[in-house]
C-alpha positions as CSV (number, residue, x, y, z in Angstrom):
1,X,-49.9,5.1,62.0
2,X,-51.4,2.3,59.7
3,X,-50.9,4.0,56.6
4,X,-47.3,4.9,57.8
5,X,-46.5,1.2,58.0
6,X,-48.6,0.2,54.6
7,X,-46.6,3.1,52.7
8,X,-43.4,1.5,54.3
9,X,-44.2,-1.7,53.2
10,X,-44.7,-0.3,50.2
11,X,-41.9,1.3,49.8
12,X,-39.9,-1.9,50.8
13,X,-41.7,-4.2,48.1
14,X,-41.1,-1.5,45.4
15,X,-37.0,-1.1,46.3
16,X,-37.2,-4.8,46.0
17,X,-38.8,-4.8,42.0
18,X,-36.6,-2.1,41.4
19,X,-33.2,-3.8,41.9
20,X,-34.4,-7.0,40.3
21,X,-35.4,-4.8,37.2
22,X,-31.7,-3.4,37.4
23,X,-30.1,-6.8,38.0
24,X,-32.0,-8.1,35.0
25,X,-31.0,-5.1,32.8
26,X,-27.7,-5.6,34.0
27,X,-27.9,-9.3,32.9
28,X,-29.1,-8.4,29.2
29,X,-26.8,-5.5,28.6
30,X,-23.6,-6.9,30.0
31,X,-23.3,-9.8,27.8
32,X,-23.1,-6.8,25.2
33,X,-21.1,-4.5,26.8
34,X,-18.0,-7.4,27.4
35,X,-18.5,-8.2,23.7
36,X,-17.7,-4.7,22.3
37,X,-14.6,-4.6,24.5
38,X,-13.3,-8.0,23.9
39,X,-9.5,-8.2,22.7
40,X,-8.9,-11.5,22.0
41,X,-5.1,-11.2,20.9
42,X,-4.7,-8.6,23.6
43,X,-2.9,-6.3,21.3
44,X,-5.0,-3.3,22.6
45,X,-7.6,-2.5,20.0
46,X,-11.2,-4.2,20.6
47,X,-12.5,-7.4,18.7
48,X,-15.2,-5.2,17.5
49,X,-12.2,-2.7,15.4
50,X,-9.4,-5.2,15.6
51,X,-9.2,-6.1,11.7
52,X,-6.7,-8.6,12.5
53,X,-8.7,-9.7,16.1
54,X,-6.9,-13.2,16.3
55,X,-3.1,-11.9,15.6
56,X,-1.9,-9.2,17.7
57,X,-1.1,-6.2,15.9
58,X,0.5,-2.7,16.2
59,X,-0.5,-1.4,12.9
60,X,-2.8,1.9,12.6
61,X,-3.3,3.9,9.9
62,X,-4.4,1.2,7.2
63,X,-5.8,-1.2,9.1
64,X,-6.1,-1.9,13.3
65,X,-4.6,-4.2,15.5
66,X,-3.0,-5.9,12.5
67,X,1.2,-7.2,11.7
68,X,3.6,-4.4,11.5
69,X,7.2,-5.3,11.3
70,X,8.7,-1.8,11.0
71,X,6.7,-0.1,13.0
72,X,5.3,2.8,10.4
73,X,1.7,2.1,11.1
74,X,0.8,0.5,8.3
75,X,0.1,-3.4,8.0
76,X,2.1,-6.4,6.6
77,X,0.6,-7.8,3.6
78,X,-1.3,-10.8,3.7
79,X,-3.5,-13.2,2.3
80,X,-6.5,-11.1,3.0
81,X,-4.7,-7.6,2.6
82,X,-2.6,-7.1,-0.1
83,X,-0.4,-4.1,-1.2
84,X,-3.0,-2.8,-3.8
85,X,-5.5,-2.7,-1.3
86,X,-3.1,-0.8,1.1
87,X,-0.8,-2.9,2.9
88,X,3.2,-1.4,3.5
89,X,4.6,-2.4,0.3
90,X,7.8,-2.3,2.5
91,X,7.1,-4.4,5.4
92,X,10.7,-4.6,6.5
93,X,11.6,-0.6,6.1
94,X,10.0,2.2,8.5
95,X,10.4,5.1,6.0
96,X,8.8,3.7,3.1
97,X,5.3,2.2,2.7
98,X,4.2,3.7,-1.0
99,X,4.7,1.6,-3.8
100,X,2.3,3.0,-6.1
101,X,3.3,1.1,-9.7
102,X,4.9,-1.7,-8.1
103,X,8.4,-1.3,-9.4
104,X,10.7,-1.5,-5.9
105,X,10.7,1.9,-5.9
106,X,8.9,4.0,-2.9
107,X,6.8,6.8,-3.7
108,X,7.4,8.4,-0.2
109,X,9.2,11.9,-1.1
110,X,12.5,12.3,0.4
111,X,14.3,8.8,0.4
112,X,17.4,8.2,-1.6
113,X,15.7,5.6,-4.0
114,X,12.4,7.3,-4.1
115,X,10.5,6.9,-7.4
116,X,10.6,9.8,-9.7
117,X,7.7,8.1,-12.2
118,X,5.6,6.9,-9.3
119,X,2.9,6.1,-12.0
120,X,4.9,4.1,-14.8
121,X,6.5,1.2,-13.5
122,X,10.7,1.3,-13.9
123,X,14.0,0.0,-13.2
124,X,15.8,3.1,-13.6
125,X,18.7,3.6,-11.1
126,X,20.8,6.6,-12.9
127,X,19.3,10.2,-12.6
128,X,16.5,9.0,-12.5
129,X,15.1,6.3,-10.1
130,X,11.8,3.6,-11.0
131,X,11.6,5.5,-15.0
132,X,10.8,3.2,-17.8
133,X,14.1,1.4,-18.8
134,X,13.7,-0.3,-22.2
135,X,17.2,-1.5,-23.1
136,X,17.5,-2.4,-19.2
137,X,20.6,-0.5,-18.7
138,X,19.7,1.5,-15.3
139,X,19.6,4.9,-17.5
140,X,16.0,6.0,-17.9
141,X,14.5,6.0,-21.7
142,X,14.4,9.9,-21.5
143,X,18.2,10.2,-21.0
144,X,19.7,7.0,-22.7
145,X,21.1,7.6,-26.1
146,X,19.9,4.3,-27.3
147,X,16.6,4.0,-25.4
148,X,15.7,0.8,-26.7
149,X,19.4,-0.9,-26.7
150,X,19.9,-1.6,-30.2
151,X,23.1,-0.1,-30.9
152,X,21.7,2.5,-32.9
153,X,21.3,6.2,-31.3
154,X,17.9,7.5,-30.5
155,X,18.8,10.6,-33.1
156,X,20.2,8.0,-35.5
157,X,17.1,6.5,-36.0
158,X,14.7,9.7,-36.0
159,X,16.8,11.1,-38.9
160,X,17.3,7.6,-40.6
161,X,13.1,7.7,-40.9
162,X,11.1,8.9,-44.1
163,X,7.7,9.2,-45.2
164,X,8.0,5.4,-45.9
165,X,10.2,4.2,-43.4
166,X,9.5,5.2,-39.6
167,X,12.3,4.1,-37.3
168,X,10.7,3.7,-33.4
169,X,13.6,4.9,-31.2
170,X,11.9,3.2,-28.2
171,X,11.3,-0.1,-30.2
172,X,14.4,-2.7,-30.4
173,X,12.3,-4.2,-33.1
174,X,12.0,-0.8,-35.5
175,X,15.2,-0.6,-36.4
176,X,17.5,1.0,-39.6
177,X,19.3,-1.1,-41.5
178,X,23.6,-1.0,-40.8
179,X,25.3,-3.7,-42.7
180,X,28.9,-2.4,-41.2
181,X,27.6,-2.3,-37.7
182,X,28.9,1.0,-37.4
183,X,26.0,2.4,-35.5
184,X,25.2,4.6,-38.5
185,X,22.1,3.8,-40.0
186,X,23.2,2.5,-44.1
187,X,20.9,5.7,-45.2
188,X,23.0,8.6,-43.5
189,X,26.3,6.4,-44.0
């Protein structure tokens, strides 16, 4: 019966040790625990992903818990985030975030004004939109007649060229000579 009661006792004194080791576990961990799911602008992604932890956010595809106006998923650009890193190059429009050469025009396929030279920056607005645009008339170089706007024909100046003299149709400043302003280069006139 006295080795019942000193097991007991035991027993006892051990339950004790064992929740004071939890409660100090507890202690240590928890501090750790609350940190990872902190959410200081309560926008409902954790400090620890939040990229934008102090602003609440909606964005989610470039970066978490960060300004999105429209509403596509992708952030707002910002001092810390710009549009070549990723950012919606079109923070106010929820069908267009690409802007690949920076012209205005969006690279997202689809869209009325959606850039058909994503990779050479343009102002094109006629057949083509966001082309290069030399003589700045809204016709793209590869369909204007006078893709460098100086009053001479692209043709004009290709046959007004000779081994001597080559005429750069896409170059306002390689241009033939037309005393009569006639458009007709003086050679072919």
């Amino acid at each position: 019966m006295r080795l019942f009661h000193h097991v007991k006792t035991l027993l006892a004194h051990m339950r004790v040790v064992i929740h004071w080791i939890a409660i100090i576990c507890l202690i240590l961990i928890l501090p750790t625990v609350m940190a990872d799911e902190a959410d200081t602008d309560q926008d409902g992604f954790d400090d620890s992903e939040d990229s934008c932890p102090d602003e609440s956010g909606n964005s989610t595809l470039d970066r978490l818990g960060c300004l999105d106006v429209d509403g596509d998923g992708w952030s707002n650009p910002d001092s810390n985030w710009t549009i070549t890193q990723g950012a919606d190059a079109f923070p106010s429009r929820s069908d267009a975030w690409l802007d690949l050469d920076m012209d205005g025009f969006p690279n997202n396929l689809g869209l009325p004004d959606s850039d058909d030279c994503p990779f050479t920056p343009g102002y094109s607005r006629v057949i083509l939109n966001g082309c290069s645009d030399l003589d700045n008339d809204f016709v793209p170089d590869l369909y204007d007649d006078d893709a460098d706007g100086d009053g001479i024909r692209n043709e004009m100046e290709r046959a007004a060229s000779s081994g001597l003299n080559l005429f750069d149709p896409f170059n306002a400043e390689s241009t033939p000579d037309d005393v009569d302003f006639d458009t007709i280069p003086d050679v072919l006139d």
